[in-house]
ZAMARGU-4260 file (C-alpha; in steps of 0.2 Angstrom, whole numbers, plus 5000, padded with zeros to 4 digits):
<rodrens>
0) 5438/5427/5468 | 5428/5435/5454 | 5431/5453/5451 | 5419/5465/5461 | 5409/5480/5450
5) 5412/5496/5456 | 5395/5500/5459 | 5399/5518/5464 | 5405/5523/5445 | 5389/5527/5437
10) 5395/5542/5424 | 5413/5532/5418 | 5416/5516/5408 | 5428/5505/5418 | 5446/5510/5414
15) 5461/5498/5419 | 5476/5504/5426 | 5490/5511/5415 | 5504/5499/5418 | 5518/5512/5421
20) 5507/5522/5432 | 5504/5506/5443 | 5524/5500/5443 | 5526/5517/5454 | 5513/5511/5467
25) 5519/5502/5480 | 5505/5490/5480 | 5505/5489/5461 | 5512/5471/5462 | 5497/5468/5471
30) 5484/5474/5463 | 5490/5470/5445 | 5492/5451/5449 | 5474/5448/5459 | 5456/5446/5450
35) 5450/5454/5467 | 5443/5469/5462 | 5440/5480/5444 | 5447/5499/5446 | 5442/5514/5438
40) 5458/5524/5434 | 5450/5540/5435 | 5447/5538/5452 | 5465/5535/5457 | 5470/5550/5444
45) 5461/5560/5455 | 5465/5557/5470 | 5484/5559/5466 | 5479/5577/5460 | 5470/5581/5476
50) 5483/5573/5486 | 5495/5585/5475 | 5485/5601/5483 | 5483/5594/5500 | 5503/5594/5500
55) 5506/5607/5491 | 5493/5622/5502 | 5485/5612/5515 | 5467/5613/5506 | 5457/5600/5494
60) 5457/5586/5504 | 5435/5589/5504 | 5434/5605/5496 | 5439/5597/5478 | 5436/5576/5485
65) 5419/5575/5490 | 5411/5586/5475 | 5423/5575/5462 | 5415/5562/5471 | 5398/5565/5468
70) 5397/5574/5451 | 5409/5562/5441 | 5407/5547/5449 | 5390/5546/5455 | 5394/5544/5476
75) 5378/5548/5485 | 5385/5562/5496 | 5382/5555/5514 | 5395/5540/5508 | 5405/5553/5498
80) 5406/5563/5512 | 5410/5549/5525 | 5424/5540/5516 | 5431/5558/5512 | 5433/5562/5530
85) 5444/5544/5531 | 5452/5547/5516 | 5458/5564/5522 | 5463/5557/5539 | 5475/5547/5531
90) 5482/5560/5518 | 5485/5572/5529 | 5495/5564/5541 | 5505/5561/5528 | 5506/5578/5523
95) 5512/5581/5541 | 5525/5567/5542 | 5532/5574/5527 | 5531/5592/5530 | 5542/5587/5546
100) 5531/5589/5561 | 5544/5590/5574 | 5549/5607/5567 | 5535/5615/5558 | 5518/5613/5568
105) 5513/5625/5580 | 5505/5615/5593 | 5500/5627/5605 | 5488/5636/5592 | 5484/5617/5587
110) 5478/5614/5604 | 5467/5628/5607 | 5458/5626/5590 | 5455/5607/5593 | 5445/5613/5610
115) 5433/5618/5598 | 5433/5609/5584 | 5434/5591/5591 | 5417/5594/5601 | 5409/5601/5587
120) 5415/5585/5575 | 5405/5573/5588 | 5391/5584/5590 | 5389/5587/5568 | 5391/5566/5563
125) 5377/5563/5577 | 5366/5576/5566 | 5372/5570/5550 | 5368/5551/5555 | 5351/5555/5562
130) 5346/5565/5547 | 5353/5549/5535 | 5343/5537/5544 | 5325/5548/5543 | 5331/5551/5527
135) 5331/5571/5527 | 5349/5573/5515 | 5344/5585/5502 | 5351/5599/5510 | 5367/5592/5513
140) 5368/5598/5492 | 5365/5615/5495 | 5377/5615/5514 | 5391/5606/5502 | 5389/5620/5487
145) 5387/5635/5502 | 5405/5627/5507 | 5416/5623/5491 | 5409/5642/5486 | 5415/5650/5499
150) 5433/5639/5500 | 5433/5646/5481 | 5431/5664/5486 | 5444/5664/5500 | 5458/5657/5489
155) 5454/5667/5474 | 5453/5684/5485 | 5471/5675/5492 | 5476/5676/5477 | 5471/5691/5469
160) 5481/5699/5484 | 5499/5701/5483 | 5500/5715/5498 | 5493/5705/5511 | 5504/5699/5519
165) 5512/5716/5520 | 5494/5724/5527 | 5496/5707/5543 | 5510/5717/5550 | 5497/5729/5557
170) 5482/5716/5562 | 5477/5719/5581 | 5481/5704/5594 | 5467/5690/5589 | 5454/5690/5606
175) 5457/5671/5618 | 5441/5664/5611 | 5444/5665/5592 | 5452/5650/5592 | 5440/5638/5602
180) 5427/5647/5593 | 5434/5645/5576 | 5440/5629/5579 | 5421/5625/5581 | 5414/5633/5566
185) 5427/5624/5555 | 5425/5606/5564 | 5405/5605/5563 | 5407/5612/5544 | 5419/5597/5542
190) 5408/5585/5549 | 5392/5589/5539 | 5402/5595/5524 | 5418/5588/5525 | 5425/5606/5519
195) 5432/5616/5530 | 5448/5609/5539 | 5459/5617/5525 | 5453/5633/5519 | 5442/5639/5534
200) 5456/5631/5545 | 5470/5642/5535 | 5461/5659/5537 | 5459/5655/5555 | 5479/5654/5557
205) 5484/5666/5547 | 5474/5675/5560 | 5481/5667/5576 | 5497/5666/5569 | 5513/5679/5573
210) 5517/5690/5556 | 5530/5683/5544 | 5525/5665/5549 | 5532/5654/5533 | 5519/5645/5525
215) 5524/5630/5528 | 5524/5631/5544 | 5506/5637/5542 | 5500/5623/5532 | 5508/5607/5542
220) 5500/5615/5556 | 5483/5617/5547 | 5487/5600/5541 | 5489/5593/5559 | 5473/5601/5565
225) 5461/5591/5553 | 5467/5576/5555 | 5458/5570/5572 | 5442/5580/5568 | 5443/5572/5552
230) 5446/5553/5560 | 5432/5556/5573 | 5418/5560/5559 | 5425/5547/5549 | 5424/5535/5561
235) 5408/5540/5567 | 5400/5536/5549 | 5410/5521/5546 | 5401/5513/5562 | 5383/5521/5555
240) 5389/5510/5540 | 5392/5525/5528 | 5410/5523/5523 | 5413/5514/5507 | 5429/5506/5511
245) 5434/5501/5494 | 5431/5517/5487 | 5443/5522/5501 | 5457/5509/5496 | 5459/5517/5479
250) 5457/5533/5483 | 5472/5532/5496 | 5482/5523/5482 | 5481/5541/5472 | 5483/5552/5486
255) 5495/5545/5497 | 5512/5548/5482 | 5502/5564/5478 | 5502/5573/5496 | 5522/5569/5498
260) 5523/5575/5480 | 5516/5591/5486 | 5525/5592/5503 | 5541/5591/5495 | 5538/5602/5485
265) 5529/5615/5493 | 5546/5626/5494 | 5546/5630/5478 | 5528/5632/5470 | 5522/5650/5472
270) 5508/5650/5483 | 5497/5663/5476 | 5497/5653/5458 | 5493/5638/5469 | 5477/5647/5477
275) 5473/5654/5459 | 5472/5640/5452 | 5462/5630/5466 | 5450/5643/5468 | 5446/5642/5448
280) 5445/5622/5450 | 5433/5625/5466 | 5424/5635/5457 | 5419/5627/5444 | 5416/5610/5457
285) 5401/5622/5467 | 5393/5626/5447 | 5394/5608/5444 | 5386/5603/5459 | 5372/5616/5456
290) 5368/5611/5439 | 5371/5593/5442
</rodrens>
């Protein structure tokens, strides 16, 4: 079979695989063997670095994907939004599977934030397809900059905060409906957006969650809570016919070493460098978007 262009790579020449990179793949065999398909290295580079940050805090997975989608590599952003939601799916549940999920999700908060979230996923992709099809998507920019901006300023005022955790010893008890609502908010954000799940789902359980929770514990459960709002909204689009599945495929090969890269090491990376340095990249992503 002749190899297929990547027609989604519009602002990067077409890069082959570094060798020694792709003998660490598992599929590397594969792919280094078959004319099936040209690949643009770049795109797996980045997905392993996003993958990184899913692992390592939780957040990336469409707060630093989708806008790397669209400003360096040309994706419209319905698509890039779409296969994000599938990619994120999948790297997450890795995330969970290696963070241990038998011993580090707390799924009686999970539960109560997926009352909310999933029907808000279902009811956001049924807005977003109808607005694709009448072909009404130039807002999804500004709801996409709205979103990574706000992700920015929550981890960078995270960071900027070394007390805080001492100042959660004195919240008040969180009221019964935060959670559903919550869990509303940051599933229709997801499904229009696909930003959300990790920051806005973080802040949420810090909230819900009893003082002194370890962060890891926080962000396998964060981690667990995106992954069916994330599968619904993906699959949604993918039968609307707005997942690039190809795109997908590479970007799985980056991500999928890089979120059990980050898992496994999430025990010794200080989190508030992690957040620092997150909310500078995110940053930048939302000014990138604006003047792209």
């Amino acid at each position: 079979m002749a190899p297929r262009n990547v027609s989604f790579v519009t602002r990067l020449d077409y890069i082959r695989f570094f060798p020694i990179f792709l003998d660490l793949l598992p599929v590397s065999y594969f792919l280094r063997h078959t004319d099936w398909v040209d690949v643009n290295s770049a795109i797996v580079i980045a997905a392993l670095i996003v993958g990184l940050l899913v692992g390592l805090t939780g957040v990336g997975a469409g707060a630093a994907m989708t806008p790397i989608l669209v400003s360096f590599f040309g994706v419209p952003l319905p698509t890039a939004i779409a296969t994000d939601l599938l990619f994120a799916t999948i790297t997450k549940a890795v995330g969970v599977a290696a963070h241990g999920k038998s011993g580090s999700v707390n799924w009686q908060l999970t539960k109560k934030l997926w009352a909310g979230s999933i029907p808000a996923v279902l009811l956001g992709s049924m807005f977003l397809v109808g607005f694709v099809v009448a072909g009404h998507t130039h807002w999804l920019t500004l709801l996409l900059v709205a979103f990574v901006a706000f992700t920015s300023f929550s981890l960078l005022q995270r960071a900027l905060r070394p007390n805080q955790t001492a100042r959660l010893i004195h919240k008040s008890k969180a009221p019964r409906w935060l959670a559903p609502i919550g869990g509303a908010g940051v599933g229709l954000g997801v499904s229009l957006t696909s930003v959300g799940a990790g920051v806005l789902g973080m802040a949420l359980l810090v909230r819900l969650s009893p003082d002194n929770t370890p962060p890891q514990r926080l962000v396998a459960t964060d981690l667990l809570h995106a992954i069916p709002i994330a599968l619904i909204g993906g699959t949604s689009y993918a039968i609307s016919g707005l997942v690039d599945f190809e795109l997908l495929l590479w970007l799985l090969i980056g991500s999928i070493p890089g979120v059990i890269l980050g898992a496994l090491s999430s025990k010794w990376i200080p989190p508030r460098a992690l957040n620092l340095t997150l909310g500078l990249v995110l940053a930048t992503m939302a000014v990138v978007l604006v003047l792209g």
